[in-house]
C-alpha positions as CSV (number, residue, x, y, z in Angstrom):
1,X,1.0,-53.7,-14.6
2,X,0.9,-57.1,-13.3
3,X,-1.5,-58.6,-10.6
4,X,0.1,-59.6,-7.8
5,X,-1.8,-62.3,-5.8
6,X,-2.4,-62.7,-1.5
7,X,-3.1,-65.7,0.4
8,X,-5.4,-64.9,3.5
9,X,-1.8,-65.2,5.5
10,X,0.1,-62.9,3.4
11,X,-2.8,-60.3,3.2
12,X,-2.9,-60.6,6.7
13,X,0.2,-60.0,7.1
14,X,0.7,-56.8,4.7
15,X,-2.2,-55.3,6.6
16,X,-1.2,-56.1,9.9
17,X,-4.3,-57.8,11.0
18,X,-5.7,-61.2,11.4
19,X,-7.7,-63.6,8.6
20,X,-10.3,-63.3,11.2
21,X,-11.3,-59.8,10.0
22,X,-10.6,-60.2,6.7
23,X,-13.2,-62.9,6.6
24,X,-15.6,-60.0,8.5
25,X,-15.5,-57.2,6.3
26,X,-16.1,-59.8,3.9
27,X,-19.1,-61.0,5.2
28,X,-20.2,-57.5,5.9
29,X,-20.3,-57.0,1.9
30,X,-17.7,-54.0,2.1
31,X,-15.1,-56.5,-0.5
32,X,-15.2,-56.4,-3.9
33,X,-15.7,-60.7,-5.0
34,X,-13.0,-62.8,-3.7
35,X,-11.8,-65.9,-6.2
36,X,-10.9,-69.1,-4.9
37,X,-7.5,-71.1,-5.7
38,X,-8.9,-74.1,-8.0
39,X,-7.0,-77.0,-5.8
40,X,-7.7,-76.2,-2.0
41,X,-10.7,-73.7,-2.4
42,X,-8.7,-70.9,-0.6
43,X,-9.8,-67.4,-1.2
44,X,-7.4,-65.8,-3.5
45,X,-7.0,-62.0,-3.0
46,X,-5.9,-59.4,-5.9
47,X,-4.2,-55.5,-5.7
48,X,-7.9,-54.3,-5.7
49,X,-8.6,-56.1,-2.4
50,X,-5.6,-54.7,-0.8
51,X,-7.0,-51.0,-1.9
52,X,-10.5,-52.0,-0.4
53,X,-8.7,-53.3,2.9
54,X,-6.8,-50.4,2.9
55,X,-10.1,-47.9,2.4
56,X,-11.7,-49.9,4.7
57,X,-9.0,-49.5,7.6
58,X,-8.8,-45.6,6.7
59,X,-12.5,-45.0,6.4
60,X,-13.0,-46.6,10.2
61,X,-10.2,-44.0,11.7
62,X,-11.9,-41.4,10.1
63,X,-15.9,-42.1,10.3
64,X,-18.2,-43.8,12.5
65,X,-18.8,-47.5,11.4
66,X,-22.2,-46.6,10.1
67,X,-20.8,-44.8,7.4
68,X,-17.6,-46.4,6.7
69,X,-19.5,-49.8,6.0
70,X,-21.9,-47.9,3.9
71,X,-20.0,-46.0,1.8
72,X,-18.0,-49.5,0.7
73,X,-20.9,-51.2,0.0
74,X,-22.6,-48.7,-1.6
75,X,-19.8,-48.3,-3.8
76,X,-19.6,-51.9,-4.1
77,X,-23.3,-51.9,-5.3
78,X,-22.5,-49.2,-7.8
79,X,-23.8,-46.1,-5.8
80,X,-20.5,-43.9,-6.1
81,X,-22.0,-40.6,-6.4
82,X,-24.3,-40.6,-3.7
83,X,-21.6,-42.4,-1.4
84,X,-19.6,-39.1,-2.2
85,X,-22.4,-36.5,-1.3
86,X,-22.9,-38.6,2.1
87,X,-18.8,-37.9,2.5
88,X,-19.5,-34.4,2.0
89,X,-22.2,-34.0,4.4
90,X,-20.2,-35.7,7.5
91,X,-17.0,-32.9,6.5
92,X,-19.7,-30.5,7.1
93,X,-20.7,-31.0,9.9
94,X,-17.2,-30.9,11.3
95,X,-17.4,-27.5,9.6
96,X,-20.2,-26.9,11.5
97,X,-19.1,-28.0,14.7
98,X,-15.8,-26.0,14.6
99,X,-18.0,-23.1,14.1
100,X,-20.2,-23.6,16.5
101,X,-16.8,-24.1,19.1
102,X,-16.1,-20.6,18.0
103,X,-19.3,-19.2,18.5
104,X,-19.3,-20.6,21.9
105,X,-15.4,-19.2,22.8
106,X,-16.7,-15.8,21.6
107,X,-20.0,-16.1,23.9
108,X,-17.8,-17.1,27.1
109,X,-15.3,-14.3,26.0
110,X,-18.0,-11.7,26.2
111,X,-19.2,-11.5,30.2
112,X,-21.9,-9.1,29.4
113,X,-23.4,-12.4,27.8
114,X,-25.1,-9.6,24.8
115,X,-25.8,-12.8,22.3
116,X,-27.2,-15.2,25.0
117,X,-29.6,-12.3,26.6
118,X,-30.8,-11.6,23.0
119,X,-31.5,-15.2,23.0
120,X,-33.7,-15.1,26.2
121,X,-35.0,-12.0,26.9
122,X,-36.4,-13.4,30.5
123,X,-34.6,-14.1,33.5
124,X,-35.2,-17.8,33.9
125,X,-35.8,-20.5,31.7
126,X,-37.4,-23.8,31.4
127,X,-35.7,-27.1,31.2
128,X,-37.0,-27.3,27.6
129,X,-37.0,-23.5,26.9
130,X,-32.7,-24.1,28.1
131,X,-32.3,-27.5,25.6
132,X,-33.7,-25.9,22.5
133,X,-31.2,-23.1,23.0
134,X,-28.3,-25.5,23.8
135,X,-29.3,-28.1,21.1
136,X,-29.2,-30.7,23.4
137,X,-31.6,-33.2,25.1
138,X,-33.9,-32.3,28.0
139,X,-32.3,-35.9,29.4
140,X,-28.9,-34.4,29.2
141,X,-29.6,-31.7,31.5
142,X,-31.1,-33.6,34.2
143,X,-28.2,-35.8,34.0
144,X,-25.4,-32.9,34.6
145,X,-27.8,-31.2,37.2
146,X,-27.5,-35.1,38.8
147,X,-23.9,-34.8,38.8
148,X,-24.0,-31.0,40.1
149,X,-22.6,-29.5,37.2
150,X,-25.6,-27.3,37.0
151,X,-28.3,-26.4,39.2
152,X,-31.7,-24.6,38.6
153,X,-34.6,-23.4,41.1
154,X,-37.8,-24.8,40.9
155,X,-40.9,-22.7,39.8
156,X,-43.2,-21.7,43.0
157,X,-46.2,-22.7,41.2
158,X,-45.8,-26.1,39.3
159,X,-42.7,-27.1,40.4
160,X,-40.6,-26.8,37.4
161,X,-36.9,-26.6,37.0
162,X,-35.9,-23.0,36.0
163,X,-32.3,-22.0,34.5
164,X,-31.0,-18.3,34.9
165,X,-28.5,-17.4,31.9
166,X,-25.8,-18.0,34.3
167,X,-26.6,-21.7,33.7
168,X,-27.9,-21.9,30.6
169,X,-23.9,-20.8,29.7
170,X,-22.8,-23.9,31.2
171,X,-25.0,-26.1,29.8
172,X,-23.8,-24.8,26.6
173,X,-20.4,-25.0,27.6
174,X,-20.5,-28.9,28.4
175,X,-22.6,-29.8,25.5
176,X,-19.4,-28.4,23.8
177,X,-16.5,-29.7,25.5
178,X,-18.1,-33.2,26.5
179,X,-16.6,-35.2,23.4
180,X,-13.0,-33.4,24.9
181,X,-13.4,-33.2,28.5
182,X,-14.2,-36.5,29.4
183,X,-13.6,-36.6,33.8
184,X,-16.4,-34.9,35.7
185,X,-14.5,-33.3,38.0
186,X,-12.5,-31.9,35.5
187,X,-15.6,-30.4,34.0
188,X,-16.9,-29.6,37.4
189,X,-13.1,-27.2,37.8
190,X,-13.8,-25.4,34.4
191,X,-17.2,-24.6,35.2
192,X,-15.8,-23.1,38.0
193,X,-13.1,-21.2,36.8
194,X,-16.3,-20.0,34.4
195,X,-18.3,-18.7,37.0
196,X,-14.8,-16.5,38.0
197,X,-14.4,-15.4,34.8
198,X,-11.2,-17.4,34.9
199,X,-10.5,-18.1,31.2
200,X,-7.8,-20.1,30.5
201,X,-8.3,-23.3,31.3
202,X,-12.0,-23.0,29.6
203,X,-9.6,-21.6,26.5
204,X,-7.5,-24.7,26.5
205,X,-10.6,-27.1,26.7
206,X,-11.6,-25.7,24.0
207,X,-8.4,-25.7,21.7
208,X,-8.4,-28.9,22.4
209,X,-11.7,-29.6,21.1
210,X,-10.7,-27.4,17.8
211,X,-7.2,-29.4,17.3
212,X,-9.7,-32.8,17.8
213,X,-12.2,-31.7,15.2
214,X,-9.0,-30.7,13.2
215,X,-7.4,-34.3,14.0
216,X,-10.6,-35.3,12.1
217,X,-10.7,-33.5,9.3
218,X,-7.4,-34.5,8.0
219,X,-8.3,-38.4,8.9
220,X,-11.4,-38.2,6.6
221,X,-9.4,-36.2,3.8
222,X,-6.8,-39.0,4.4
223,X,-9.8,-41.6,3.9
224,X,-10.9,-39.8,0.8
225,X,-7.9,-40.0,-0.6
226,X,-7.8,-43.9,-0.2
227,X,-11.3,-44.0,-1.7
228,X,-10.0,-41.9,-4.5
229,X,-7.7,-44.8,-5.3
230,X,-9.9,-47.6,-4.6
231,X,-12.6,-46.1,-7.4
232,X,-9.7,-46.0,-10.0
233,X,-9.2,-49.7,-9.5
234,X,-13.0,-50.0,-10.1
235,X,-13.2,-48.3,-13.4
């Protein structure tokens, strides 16, 4: 098949974007190497860049910038394989999240709270005793009890802030939803509608969440698939 050559314009233009950040992921060492025209010096760019501009642009809708720039240059520097097993731990952990969505639904779903009392065993809690349970930081559960989505009693003799279960469920509950359910007040309403055992609205915050996670899943598989084609040009 024949190469087909880009000017900066043209690639621009096929891609949608400006020179400006084609000259950027270049500089950021995510490009294969660029030619320049022999007369004027201008870079000269080649199917294969269009594939890695393309990867580039998926791998950024699907992963965090970290990763994305990683995984081009490390398979720019030869590194494929384990570029490939970082891919596969970051679609795990979307695995893992969805499950742990579920797991959460099912523990809201049961009012008898069985799992979370198995859990504690005590009626009160520690702030530290409450953030190893939630998987979350001690810092993020003195910032929602700031914003009086949670509250806890203080110990009589040192002072300390306590959780009951009660609590410790919606500190759970927002460490969940809290990439979905951005407005406060908005958390603040299903928290309430928690604490009345009203369901649906906490159901639909956390479809939502699911169908995000889902969103996700297909962007990276999308990405992948653009890698996929990028590595055949390389071979």
């Amino acid at each position: 098949m024949p190469t087909t050559y880009y000017s900066p314009k043209q690639m621009a233009e096929r891609l949608q974007v400006s020179t400006t950040t084609l000259r950027r992921y270049e500089e950021l060492d995510l490009l294969p190497p660029i030619a320049r025209a022999l007369g004027n010096r201008k870079r000269v760019y080649t199917d294969l860049h269009l594939q890695a501009f393309v990867t580039i642009r998926a791998m950024l809708r699907a992963f965090s910038i970290p990763v994305a720039y990683d995984v081009m240059r490390g398979v720019r520097r030869g590194q494929t394989d384990d570029m490939l097993w970082l891919l596969n731990e970051q679609q795990y952990e979307v695995q893992v999240e969805k499950r742990r969505l579920s797991s959460v639904l099912a523990m809201i779903r049961d009012t008898n709270s069985h799992e979370l009392e198995s859990k504690i065993r005590k009626p009160s809690l520690t702030i530290g005793e409450a953030a190893r349970i939630a998987g979350v930081r001690t810092s993020a559960i003195r910032h929602w009890e700031k914003e009086r989505l949670i509250r806890s009693t203080r110990h009589p003799d040192n002072g300390y802030r306590l959780y009951t279960p009660q609590e410790l469920r919606k500190i759970i509950v927002i460490s969940s939803l809290r990439q979905t359910v951005y407005a406060i007040d908005e958390m603040r309403q299903l928290l309430a509608s928690l604490e009345t055992h009203s369901l649906q609205a906490v159901e639909r915050s956390f479809q939502l969440a699911v169908d995000k996670l889902q969103a996700k899943l297909r962007l990276q598989f999308d990405a992948i698939a653009e890698l996929s084609v990028y590595l055949g040009f390389l071979e």
